[in-house]
Wavefront OBJ file of the C-alpha trace (Angstrom):
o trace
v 155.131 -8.962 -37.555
v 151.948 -7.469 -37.809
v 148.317 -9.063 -37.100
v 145.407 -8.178 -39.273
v 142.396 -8.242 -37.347
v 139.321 -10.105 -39.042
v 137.698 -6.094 -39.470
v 140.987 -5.290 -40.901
v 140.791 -7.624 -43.422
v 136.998 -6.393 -44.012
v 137.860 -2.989 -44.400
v 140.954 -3.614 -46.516
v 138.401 -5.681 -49.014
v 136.268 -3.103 -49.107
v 139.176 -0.282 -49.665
v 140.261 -2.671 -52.885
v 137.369 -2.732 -54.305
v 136.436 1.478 -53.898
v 139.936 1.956 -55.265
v 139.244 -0.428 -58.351
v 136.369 1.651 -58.947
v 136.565 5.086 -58.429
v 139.689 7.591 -58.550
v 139.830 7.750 -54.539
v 143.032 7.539 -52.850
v 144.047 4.734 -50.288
v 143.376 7.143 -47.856
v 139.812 8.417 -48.640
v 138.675 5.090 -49.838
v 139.903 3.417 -46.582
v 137.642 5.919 -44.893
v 134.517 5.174 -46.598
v 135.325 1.455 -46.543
v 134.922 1.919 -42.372
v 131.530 4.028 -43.332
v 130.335 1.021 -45.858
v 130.832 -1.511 -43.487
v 129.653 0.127 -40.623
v 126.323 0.592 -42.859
v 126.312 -3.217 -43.996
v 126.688 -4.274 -39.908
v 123.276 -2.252 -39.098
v 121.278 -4.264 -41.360
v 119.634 -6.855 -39.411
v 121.007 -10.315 -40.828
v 117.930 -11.634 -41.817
v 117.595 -8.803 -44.521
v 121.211 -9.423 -45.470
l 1 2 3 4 5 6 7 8 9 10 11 12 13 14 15 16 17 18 19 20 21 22 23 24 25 26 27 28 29 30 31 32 33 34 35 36 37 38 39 40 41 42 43 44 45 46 47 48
């Protein structure tokens, strides 16, 4: 049994949707899930 992590769960959210929207591959869009989210954690949360 494997445990998804919280940021797991993140990036696999944000994979799901880059794949429903574009022709990316689970690969590549996994990769610029991490880069997204990264991004989205750098804006102060009172901007958010």
């Amino acid at each position: 049994m494997t445990i998804e992590t919280p940021y797991e769960r993140r990036v696999g959210r944000v994979r799901d949707a880059v794949r429903a929207h574009s022709e990316l591959d689970d690969h590549s869009a996994s990769e610029l899930a991490v880069h997204v989210l990264h991004a989205l954690d750098t804006i102060p949360e009172k901007i958010r």
